[in-house]
N, C-alpha and C positions, 0 to 999 in steps of 0.2 A: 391228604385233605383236598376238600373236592369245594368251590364258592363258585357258587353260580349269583350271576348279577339279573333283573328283568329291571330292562328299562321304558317305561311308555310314554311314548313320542311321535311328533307326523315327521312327514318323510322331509319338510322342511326344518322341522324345530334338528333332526338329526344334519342335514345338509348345513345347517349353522355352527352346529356343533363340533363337526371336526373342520369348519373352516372352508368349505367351497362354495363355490361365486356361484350367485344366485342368475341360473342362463335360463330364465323363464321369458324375458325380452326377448332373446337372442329365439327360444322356439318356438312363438309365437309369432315371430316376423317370417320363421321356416316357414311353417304350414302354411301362412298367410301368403307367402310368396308360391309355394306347391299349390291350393288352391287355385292363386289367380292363372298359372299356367296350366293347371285341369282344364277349369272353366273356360279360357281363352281358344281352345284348340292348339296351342304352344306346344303340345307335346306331339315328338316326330317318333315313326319305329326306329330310325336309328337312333335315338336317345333313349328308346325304351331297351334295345338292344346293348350300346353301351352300357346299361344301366345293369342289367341284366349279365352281362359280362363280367364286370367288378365284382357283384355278389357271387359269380358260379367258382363253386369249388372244381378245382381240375379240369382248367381250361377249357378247349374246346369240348371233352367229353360233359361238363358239366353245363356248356353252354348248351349242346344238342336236348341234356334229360330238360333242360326250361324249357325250352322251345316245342318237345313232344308235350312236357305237361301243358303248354298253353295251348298249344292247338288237338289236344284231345280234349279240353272247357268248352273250346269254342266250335268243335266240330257238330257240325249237324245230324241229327238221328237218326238212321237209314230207316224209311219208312214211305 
């Protein structure tokens, strides 16, 4: 025997429903705070390095393929 349930609901009525804390304050103040340090010039390459570190799968070889993808974005056109 095979029961299939469809239930329709937003992604909030379901977050209430099995009981998890409502962290829409919480990312709102994120971005709000990522924002003001875009806008301010706050952001350093070593923090973008850091940052980029933590994300890279397989250390330093994963740190090197960021670093070629970002500087073959931003390399200039031979022309």
């Amino acid at each position: 025997m095979k029961v299939t349930v469809d239930i329709e609901c937003t992604p909030e009525e379901a977050r209430r429903a099995v009981g998890l804390p409502d962290l829409s304050p919480l990312h709102e103040r994120y971005v709000q705070m990522l924002m003001e340090s875009m806008s301010g010039g706050g952001v350093k390459p070593e923090m973008l390095e850091g940052m980029v570190r933590s994300w890279a799968p397989m250390g330093e070889a994963g740190l090197a393929m960021w670093r070629r993808l970002v500087e073959s974005g931003t390399a200039k056109p031979d022309r």
